[in-house]
ZASEDREN-793497 format. One record per residue (C-alpha): residue in three letters; x, y, z. Coordinates in Angstrom, 1 decimal. Layout:
<atoms>
ATOM    r       u       v       w
ATOM  ALA       X       Y       Z
...
</atoms>
This chain:
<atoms>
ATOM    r       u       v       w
ATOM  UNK    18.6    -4.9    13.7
ATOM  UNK    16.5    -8.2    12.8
ATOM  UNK    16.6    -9.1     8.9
ATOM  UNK    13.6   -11.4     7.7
ATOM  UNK    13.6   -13.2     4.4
ATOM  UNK     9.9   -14.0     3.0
ATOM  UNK     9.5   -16.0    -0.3
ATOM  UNK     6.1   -15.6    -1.2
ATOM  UNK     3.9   -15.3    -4.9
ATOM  UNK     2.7   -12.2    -4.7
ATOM  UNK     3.7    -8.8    -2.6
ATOM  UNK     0.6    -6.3    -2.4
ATOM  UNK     1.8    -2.9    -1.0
ATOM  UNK    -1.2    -1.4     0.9
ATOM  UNK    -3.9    -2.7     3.0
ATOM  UNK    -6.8    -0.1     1.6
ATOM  UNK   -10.0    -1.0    -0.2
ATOM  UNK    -8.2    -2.0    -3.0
ATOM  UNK    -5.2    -4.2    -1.0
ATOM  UNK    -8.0    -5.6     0.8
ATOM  UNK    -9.6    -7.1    -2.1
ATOM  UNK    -6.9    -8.5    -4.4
ATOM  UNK    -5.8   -10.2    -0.9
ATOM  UNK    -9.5   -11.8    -0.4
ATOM  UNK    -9.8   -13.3    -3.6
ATOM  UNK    -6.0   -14.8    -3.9
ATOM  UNK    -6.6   -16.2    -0.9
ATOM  UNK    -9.8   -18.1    -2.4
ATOM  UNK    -7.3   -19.0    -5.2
ATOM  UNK    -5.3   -20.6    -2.7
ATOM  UNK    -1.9   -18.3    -3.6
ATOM  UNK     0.6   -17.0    -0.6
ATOM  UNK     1.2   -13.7    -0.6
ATOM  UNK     2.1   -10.7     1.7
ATOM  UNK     0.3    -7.5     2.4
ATOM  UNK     2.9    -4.7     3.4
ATOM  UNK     1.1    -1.5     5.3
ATOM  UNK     2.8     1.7     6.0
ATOM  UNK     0.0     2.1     8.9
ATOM  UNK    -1.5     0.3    11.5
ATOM  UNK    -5.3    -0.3    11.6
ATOM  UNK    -8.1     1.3    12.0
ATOM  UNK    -6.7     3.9    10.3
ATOM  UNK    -8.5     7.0     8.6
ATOM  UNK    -8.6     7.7     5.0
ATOM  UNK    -9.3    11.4     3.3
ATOM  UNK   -12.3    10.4     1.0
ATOM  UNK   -16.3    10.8     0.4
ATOM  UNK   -17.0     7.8     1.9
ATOM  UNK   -19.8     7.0    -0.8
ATOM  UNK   -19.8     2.6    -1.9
ATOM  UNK   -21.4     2.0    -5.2
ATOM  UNK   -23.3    -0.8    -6.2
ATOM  UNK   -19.6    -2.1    -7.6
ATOM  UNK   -18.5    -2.1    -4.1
ATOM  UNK   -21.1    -4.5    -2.7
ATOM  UNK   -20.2    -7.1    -5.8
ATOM  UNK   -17.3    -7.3    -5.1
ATOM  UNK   -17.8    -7.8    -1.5
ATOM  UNK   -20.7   -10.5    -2.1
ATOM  UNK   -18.2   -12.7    -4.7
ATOM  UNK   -15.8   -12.6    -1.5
ATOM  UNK   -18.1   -13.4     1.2
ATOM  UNK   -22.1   -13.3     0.6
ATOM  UNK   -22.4   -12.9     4.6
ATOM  UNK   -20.2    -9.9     4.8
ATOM  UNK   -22.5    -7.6     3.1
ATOM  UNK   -25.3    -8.7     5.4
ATOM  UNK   -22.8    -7.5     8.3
ATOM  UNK   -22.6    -4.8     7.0
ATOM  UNK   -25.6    -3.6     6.7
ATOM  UNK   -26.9    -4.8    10.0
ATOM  UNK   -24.1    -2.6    11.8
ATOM  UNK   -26.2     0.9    11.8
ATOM  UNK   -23.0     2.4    13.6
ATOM  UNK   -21.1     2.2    11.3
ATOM  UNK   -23.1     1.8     7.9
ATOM  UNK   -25.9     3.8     6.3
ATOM  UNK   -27.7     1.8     3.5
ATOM  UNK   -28.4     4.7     0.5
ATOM  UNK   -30.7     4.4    -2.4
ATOM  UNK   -30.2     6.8    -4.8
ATOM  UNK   -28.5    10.6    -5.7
ATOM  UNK   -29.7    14.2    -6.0
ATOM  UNK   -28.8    15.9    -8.4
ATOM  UNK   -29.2    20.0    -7.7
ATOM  UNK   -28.2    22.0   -11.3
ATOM  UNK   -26.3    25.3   -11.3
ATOM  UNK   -29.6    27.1   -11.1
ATOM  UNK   -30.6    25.6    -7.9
ATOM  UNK   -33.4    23.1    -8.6
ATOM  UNK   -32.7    19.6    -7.5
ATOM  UNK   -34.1    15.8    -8.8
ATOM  UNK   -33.5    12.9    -7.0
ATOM  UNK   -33.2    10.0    -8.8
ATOM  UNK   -33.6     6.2    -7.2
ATOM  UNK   -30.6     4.1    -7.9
ATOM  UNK   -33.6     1.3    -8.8
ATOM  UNK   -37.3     2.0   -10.0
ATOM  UNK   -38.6    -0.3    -7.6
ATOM  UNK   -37.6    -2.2    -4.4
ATOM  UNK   -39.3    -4.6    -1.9
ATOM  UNK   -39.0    -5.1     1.7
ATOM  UNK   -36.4    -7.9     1.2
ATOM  UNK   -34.4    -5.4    -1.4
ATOM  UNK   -31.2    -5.0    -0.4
ATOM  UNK   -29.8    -1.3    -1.1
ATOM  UNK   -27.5    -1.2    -4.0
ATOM  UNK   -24.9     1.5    -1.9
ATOM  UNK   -24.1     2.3     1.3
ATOM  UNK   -22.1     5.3     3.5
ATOM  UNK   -19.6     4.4     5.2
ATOM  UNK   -16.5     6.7     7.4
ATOM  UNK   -13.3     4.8     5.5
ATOM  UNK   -12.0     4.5     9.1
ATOM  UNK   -14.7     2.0     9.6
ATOM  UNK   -15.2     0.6     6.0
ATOM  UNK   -11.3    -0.1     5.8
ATOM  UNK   -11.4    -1.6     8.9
ATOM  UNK   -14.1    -3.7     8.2
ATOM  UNK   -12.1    -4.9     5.3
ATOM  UNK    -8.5    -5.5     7.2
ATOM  UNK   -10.4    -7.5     9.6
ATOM  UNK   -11.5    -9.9     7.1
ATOM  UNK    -7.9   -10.5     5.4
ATOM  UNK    -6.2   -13.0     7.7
ATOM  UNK    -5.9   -16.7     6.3
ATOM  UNK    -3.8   -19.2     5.6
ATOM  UNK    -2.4   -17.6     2.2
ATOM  UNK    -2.1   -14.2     3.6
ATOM  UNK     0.9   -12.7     6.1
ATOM  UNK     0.0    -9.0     6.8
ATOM  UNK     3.2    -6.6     7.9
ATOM  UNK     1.6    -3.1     9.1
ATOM  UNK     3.3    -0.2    10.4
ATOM  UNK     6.1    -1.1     7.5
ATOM  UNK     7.6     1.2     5.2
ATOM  UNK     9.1    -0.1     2.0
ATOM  UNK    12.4     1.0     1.3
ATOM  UNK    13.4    -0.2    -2.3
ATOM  UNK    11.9    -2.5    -4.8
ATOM  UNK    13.8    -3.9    -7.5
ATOM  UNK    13.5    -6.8   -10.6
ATOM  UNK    15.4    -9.5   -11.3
ATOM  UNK    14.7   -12.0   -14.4
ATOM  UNK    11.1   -13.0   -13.1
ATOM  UNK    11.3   -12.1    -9.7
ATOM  UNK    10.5    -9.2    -7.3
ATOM  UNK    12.5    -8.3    -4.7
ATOM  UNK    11.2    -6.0    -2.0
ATOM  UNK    12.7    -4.3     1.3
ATOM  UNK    10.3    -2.6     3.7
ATOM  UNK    11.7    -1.6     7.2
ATOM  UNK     9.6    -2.0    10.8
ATOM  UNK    11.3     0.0    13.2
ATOM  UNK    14.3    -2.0    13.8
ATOM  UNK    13.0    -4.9    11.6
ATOM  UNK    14.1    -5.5     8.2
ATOM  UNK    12.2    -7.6     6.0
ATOM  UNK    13.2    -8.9     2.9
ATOM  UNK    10.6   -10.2     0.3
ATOM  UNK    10.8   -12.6    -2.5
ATOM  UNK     7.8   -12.6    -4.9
ATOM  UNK     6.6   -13.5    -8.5
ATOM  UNK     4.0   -10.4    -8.6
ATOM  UNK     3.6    -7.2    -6.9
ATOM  UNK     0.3    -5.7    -7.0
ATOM  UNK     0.5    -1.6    -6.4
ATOM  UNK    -2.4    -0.8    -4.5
ATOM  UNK    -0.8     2.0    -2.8
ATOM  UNK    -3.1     4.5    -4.0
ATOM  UNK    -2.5     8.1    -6.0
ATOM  UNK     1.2     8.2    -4.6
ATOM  UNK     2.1     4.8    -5.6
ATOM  UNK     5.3     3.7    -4.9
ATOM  UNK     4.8     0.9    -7.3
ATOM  UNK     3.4     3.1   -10.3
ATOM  UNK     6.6     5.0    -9.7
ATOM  UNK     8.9     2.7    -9.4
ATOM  UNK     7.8     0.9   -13.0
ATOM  UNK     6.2     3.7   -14.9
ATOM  UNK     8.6     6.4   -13.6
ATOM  UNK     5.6     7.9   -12.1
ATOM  UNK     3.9     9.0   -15.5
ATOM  UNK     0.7    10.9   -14.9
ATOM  UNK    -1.1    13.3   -16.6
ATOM  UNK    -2.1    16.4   -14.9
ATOM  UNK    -5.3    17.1   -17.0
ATOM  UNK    -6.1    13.5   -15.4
ATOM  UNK    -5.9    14.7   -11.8
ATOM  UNK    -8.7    16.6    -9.4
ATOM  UNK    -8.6    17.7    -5.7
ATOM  UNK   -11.1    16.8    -3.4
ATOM  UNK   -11.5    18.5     0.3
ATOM  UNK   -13.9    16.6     3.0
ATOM  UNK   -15.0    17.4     6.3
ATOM  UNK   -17.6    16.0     8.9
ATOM  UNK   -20.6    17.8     9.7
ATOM  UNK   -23.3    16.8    12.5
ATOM  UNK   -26.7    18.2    12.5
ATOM  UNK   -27.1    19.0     8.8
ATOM  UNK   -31.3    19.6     7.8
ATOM  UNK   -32.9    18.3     5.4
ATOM  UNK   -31.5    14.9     4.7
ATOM  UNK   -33.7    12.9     2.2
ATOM  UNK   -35.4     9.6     4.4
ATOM  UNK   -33.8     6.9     1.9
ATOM  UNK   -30.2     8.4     2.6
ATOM  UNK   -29.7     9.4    -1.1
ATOM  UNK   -26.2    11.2    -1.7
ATOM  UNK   -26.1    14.5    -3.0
ATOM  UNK   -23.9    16.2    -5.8
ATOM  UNK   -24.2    20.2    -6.1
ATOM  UNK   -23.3    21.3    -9.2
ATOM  UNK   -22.5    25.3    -8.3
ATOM  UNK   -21.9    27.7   -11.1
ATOM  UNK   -18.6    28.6    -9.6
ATOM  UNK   -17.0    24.8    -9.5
ATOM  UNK   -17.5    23.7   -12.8
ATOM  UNK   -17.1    21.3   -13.6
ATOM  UNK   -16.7    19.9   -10.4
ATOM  UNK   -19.2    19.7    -7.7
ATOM  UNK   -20.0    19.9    -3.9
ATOM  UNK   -21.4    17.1    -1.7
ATOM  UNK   -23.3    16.2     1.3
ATOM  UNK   -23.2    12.2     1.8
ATOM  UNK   -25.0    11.3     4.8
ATOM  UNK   -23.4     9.1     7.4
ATOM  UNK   -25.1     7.4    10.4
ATOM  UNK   -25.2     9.1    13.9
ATOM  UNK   -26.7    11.9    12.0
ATOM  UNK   -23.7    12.6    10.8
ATOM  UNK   -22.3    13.9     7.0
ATOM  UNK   -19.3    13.7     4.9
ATOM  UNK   -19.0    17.4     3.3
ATOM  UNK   -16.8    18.4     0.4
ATOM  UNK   -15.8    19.5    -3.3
ATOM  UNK   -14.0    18.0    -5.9
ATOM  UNK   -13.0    20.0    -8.5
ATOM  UNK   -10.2    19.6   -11.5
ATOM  UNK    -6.9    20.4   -10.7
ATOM  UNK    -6.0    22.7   -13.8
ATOM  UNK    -9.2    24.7   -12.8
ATOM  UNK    -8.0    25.1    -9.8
ATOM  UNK    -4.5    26.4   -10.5
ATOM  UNK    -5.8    28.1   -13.9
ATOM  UNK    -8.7    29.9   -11.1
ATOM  UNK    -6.3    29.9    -8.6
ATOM  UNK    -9.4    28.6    -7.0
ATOM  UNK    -9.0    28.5    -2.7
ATOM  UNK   -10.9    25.6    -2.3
ATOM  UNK   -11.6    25.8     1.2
ATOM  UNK   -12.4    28.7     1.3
ATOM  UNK   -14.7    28.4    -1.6
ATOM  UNK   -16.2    25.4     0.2
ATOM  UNK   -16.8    27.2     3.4
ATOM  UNK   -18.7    30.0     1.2
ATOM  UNK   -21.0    27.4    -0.1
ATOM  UNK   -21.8    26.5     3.3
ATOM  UNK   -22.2    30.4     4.6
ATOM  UNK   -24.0    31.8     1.1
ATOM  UNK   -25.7    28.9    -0.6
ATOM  UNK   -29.9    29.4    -0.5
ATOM  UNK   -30.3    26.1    -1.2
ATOM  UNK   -27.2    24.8     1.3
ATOM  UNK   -26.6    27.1     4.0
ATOM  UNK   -30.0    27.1     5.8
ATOM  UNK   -29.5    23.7     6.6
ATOM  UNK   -26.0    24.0     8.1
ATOM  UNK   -27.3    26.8    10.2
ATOM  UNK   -27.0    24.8    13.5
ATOM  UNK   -24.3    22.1    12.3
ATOM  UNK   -21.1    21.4    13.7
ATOM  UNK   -17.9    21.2    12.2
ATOM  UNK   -16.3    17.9    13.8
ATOM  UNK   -13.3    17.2    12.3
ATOM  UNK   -10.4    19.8    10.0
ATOM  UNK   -11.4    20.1     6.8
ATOM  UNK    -8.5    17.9     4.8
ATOM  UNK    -8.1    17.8     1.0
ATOM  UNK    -7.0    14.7    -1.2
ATOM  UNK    -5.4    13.6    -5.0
ATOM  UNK    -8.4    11.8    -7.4
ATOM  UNK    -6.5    10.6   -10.1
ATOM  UNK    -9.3    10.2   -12.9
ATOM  UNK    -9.4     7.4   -15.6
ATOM  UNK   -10.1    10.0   -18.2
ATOM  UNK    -8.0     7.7   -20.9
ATOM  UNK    -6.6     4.3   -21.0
ATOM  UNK    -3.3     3.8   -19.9
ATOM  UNK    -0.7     0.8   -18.8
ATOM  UNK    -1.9    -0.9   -15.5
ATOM  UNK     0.7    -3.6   -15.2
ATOM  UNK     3.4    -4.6   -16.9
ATOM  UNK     6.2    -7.4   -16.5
ATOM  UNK     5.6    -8.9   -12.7
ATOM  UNK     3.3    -6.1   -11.4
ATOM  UNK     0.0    -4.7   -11.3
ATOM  UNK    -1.4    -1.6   -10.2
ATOM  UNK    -5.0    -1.2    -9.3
ATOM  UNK    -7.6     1.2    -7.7
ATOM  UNK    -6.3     4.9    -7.4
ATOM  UNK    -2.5     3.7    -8.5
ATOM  UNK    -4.1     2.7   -11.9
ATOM  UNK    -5.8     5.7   -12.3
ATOM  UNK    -9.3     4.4   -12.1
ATOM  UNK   -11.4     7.1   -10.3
ATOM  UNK   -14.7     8.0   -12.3
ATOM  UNK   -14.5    11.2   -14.0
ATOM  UNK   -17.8    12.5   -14.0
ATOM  UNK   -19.2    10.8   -10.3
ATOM  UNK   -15.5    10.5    -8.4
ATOM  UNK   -15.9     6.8    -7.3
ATOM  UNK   -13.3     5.2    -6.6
ATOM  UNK   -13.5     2.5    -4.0
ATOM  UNK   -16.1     0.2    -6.0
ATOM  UNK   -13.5     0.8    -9.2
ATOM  UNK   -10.3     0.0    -6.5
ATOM  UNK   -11.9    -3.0    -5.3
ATOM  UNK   -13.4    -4.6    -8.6
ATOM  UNK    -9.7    -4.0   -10.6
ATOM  UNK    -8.1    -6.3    -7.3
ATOM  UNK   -10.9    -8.6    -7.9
ATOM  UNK    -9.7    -8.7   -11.4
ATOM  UNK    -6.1    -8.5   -10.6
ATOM  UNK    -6.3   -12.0    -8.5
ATOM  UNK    -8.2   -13.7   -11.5
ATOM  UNK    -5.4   -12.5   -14.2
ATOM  UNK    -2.9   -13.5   -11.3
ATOM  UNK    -4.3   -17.0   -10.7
ATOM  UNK    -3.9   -17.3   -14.7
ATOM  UNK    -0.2   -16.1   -14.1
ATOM  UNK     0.5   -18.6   -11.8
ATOM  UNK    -1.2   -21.7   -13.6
ATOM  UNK     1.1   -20.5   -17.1
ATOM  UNK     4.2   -19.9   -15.0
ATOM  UNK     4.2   -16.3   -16.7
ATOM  UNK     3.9   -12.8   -15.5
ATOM  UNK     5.3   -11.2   -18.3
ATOM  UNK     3.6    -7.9   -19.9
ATOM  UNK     2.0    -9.5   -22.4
ATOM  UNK     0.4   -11.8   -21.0
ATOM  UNK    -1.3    -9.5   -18.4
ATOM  UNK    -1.9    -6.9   -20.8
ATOM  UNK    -4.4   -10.1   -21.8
ATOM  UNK    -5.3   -11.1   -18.9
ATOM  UNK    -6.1    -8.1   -16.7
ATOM  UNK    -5.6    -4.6   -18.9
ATOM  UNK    -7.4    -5.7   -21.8
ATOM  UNK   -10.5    -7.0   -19.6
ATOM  UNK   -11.1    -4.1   -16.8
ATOM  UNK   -11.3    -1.8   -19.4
ATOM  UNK   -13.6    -4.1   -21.5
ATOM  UNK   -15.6    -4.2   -18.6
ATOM  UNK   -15.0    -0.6   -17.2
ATOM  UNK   -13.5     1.3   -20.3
ATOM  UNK   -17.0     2.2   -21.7
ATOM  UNK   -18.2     3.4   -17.9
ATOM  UNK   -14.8     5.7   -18.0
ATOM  UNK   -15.7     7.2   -21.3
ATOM  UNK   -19.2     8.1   -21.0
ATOM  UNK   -18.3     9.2   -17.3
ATOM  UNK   -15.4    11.9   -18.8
ATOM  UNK   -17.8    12.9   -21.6
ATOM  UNK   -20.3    13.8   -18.9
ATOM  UNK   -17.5    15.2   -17.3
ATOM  UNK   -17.0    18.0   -19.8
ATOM  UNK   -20.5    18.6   -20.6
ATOM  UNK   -20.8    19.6   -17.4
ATOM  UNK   -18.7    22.6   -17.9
ATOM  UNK   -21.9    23.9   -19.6
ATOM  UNK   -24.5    25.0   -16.8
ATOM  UNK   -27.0    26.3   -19.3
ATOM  UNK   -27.3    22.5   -20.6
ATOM  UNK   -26.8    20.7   -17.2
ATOM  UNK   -29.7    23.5   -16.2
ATOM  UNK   -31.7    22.5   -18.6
ATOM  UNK   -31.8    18.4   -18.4
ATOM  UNK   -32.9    19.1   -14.4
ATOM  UNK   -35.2    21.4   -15.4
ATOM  UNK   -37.0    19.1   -18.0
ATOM  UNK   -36.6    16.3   -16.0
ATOM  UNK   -38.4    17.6   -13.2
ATOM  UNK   -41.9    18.0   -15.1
ATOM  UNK   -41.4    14.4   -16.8
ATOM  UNK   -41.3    11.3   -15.0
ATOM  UNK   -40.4     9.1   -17.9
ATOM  UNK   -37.4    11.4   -18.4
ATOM  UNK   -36.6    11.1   -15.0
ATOM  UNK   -36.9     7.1   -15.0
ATOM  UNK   -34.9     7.5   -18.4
ATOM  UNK   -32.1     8.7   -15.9
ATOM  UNK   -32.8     6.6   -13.1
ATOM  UNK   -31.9     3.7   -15.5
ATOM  UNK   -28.5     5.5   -16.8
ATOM  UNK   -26.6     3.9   -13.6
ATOM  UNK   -27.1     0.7   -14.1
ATOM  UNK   -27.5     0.6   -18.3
ATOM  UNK   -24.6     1.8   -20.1
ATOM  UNK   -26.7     2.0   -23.7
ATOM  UNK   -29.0     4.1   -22.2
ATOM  UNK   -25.8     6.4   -20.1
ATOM  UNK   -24.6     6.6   -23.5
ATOM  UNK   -27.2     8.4   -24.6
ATOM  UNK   -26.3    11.9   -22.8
ATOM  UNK   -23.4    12.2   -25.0
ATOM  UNK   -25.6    12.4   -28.3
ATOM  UNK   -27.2    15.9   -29.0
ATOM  UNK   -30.4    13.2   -30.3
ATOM  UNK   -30.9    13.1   -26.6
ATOM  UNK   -31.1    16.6   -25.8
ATOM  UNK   -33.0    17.4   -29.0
ATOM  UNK   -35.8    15.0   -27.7
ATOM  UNK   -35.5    16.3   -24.7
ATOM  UNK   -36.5    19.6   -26.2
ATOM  UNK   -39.2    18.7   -28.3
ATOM  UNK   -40.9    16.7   -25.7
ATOM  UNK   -40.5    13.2   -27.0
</atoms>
């Protein structure tokens, strides 16, 4: 057996979305660090495989060319332009993710299979600052006054890395989040999520907008169609863990109904092909604040928690708390301090500043949706009225507005036509 000895600032455990992105922007910050992987890329990822708006910010502060690759490889990557929305009753609204668009417009979100998108991302880590270890399992990390010590083993490799920082991006299973918060996680902030591929699905809408079906019988939860290219779809449901075990819910089974029974969803699977097994994932929700780093770590995208409650994204939230996770880190490094104070300051106190409103209105939503007879009723209105349906339209990208379906002022206007 080979032993290596790394000193290095910062150790990032996983090579996702989130890994991907802290190790892009420390690298534009000109700080060393190492990217451990338990796998070995291209790699596939359970997940719905939608990319915000969030997730093309973040990859335009990196690069402002990679987006452009991106969405000139029609492969691999499906521009989208907005959601549909289909209440428990049946009856569906789509709403643009922008009022208006011109031909040089570029589209705000984007489909991608993760074992593509992540692959698109690994490729673009190596430089100078970065030393990527894949196929790597880590086998113990421990603290010492200011330091981190970590031990990962590559077949008969040992290394042995020295750090000031270690960034868990490790997702729901973190071995970091364990490791310093003794792997504390509400259950009530958990949900499950199954996906599958489909070819040949009908009735796609032309602008590639994603769908969310809100069936009577997953409350609050939903199922999806997101489309892919090759005429291709990423299939599921995501529904609330404690619904699920208080239901004792079969999820795929309950998702393979949907697709047998459905009026409104099974005559357009009627000639599609299951392409891949149907596999299930956690979503740990960021239903309420909690610690995201502490003394010489941080833990970002699904390790911190920081799926939406109410729309289930998570890579756009994964990738934009690394981008923020570098900028608190590069703040580290200048004061000489990583202590938990400080990045409490310096990265806690300012993703949920910038995120913490998004994450409340999102869980508020969340629960109302628990209510069909309401959720009904918004779709149904909002159908007849255009300026309602622009009202929503404008809810993704102003939070004022968003904040407005928590208020019962909303729904009372709603109801006397104002």
């Amino acid at each position: 057996m080979s032993i290596q000895k790394l000193q290095t600032s910062v150790i990032i455990i996983g090579a996702g979305p989130a890994g991907a992105s802290a190790s892009f922007f420390l690298s534009k910050y000109e700080i060393p660090h190492v990217v451990i992987e338990k796998e070995t890329f291209p790699r596939d990822k359970v997940c719905g495989d939608a990319c915000s708006g969030k997730t093309a910010l973040v990859i335009n502060r990196a690069n402002s060319g990679w987006l452009d690759e991106i969405l000139k490889d029609t492969n691999n990557f499906l521009p989208s332009w907005g959601i549909t929305f289909v209440a428990p009753n049946g009856k569906g609204i789509d709403i643009p993710f922008m009022a208006q668009k011109t031909a040089e417009t570029k589209p705000p979100g984007f489909t991608a299979k993760r074992l593509a998108f992540d692959n698109f991302l690994f490729n673009k880590m190596p430089s100078p600052y970065c030393t990527i270890i894949q196929n790597t399992k880590v086998a113990n990390i421990e603290k010492s006054n200011d330091e981190i010590f970590v031990t990962a083993q590559q077949g008969e490799n040992q290394y042995e890395i020295t750090g000031n920082l270690i960034i868990g991006a490790d997702g729901d299973k973190s071995i970091v989040r364990k490791k310093f918060l003794n792997g504390n996680a509400s259950p009530k902030a958990y949900a499950v999520g199954l996906r599958a591929y489909y070819k040949g699905i009908t009735g796609m809408n032309t602008e590639n907008f994603i769908e969310l079906h809100f069936l009577p019988e997953m409350l609050p939860g939903y199922f999806w169609i997101f489309p892919l290219p090759n005429n291709m779809a990423n299939v599921g449901v995501g529904v609330l863990s404690g619904v699920v075990r208080d239901k004792k819910i079969n999820l795929r089974e309950q998702m393979l109904f949907a697709i047998k029974n459905n009026p409104n969803i099974a005559p357009r699977f009627a000639n599609a092909e299951l392409t891949d097994k149907i596999q299930g994932w956690g979503l740990p929700l960021a239903m309420e604040r909690q610690p995201i780093s502490g003394d010489n770590y941080i833990l970002t995208g699904d390790a911190a928690s920081l799926i939406d409650p109410f729309s289930g994204e998570g890579i756009g939230n994964a990738m934009y708390s690394s981008m923020l996770a570098a900028a608190a880190i590069k703040e580290c490094k200048k004061q000489n301090n990583y202590s938990a104070e400080f990045l409490k300051q310096k990265y806690d106190d300012l993703l949920y500043k910038r995120l913490g409103d998004e994450f409340r209105i999102s869980a508020a939503l969340q629960r109302l949706c628990r209510y069909s007879w309401l959720f009904n009723f918004v779709v149904n209105k909002a159908s007849k009225s255009p300026s309602l349906k622009n009202t929503i339209s404008s809810m993704f990208t102003d939070m004022d507005l968003r904040d407005q379906l928590r208020k019962p002022s909303f729904y009372l206007k709603i109801l006397l036509n104002k």
